[in-house]
N, C-alpha and C positions, 0 to 999 in steps of 0.2 A: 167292314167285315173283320170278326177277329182274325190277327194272323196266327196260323197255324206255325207247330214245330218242322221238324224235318221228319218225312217219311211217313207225312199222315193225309190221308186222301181229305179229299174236299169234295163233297155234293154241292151241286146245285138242284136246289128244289124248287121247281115251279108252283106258284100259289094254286094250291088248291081248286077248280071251282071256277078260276080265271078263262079259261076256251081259249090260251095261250095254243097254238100248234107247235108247241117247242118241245124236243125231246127232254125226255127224264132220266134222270140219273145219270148226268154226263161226270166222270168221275176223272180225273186228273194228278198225277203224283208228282209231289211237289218236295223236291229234293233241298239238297246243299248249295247247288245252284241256279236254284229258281229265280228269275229277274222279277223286281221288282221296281216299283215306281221309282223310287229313289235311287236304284240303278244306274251307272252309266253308260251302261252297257247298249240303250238307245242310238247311242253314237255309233256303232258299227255300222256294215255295211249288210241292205238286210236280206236274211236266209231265206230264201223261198226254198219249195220243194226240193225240186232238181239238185239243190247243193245240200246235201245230208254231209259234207266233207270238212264243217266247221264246229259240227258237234251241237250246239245251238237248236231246239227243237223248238218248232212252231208251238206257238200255244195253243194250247187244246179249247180253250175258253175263249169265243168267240167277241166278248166285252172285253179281254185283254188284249186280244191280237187287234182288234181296231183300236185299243188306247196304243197300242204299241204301235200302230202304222202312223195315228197322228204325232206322235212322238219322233218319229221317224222321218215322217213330212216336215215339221217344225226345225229339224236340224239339219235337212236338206234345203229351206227356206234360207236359216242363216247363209248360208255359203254362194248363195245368188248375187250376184253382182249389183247393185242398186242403180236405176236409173227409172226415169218417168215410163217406159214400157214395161219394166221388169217389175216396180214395184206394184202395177196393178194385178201384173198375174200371180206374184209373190200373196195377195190380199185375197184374191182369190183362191187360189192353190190351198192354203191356209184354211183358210174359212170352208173350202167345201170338205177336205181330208180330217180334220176336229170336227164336224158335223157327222160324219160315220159313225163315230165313237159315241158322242150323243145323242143320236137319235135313236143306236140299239140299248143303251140304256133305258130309254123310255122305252122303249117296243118291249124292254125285260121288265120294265113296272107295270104294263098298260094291263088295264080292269077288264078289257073287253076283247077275243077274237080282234072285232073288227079292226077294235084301235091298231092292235097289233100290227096287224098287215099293213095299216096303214104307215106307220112307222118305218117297218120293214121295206115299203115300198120308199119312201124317201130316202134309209141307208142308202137303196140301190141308186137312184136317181143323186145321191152325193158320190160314192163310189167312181160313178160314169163322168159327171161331173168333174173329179180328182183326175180321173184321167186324160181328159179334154186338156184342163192345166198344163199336167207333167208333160204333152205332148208340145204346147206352145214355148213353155221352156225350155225344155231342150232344142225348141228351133230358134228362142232368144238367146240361149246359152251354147251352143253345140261341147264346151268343155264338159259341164255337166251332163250332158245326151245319155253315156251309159249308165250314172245314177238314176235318173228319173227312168230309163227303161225298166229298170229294177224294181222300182216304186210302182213304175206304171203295173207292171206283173203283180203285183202282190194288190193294187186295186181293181184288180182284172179279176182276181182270185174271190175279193173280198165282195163285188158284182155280180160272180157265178155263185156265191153261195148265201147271199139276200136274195135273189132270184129261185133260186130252189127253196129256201123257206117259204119264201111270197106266194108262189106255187100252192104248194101244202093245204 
């Protein structure tokens, strides 16, 4: 996607034709401090709703806030402690929370309704998945326990709203 300037909305436009159930015209404003991939800003500790007190605004684009969760999981992965139990939930953890992000990309390419949903229904079942993990780590890790609750909420979030697309 070209990157836009400062202070210029971005549409997203659903293909045409597709039988996508995705809303239109979701418009988004994208400032001076819009994060971006190359960011380092991942590294924080992440904003869900309830804290509007860091200024930091959820992304309104449903493909960024799942790149951004796996982003988010990935730097919460580094800080796990390594041993033979952690690092298979570390492998897991990983692999299901990067799978969100990927597989609504494809649900945002898919040619068909059907595919879509289908797609959207594995988001969710990764989503669910992600949290299952974040729950077993913090019972391998109890230091981490409050980060991964935090993770856990924001894949709780990202769950309830493949679930209401899926729906649709």
């Amino acid at each position: 996607m070209k990157a836009l300037g400062d202070n210029q909305l971005r549409q997203r436009n659903p293909k045409a034709g597709s039988g996508n159930p995705k809303s239109e015209g979701d418009f988004e404003q994208l400032g001076p401090s819009a994060p971006t991939w190359a960011d380092d800003s991942f590294n924080d500790v992440l904003v869900l709703r309830e804290d509007t007190s860091s200024g930091k605004p959820i992304p309104k684009d449903l493909q960024e806030r799942a790149a951004q969760f796996g982003e988010r999981i990935i730097g919460f992965a580094k800080k796990i402690q390594q041993n033979p139990v952690n690092n298979r939930l570390i492998t897991q953890l990983v692999g299901a929370a990067t799978s969100v992000g990927a597989n609504y990309c494809e649900a945002d390419d898919a040619v068909s309704g059907k595919e879509f949903k289908q797609k959207i229904g594995t988001c969710r079942k990764e989503s669910k998945e992600t949290m299952f993990f974040l729950r077993m780590i913090a019972t391998a890790e109890p230091s981490l326990a409050m980060e991964a609750r935090l993770l856990w909420r924001e894949a709780k979030e990202l769950n309830f709203i493949f679930g209401a697309i899926w729906r649709k």
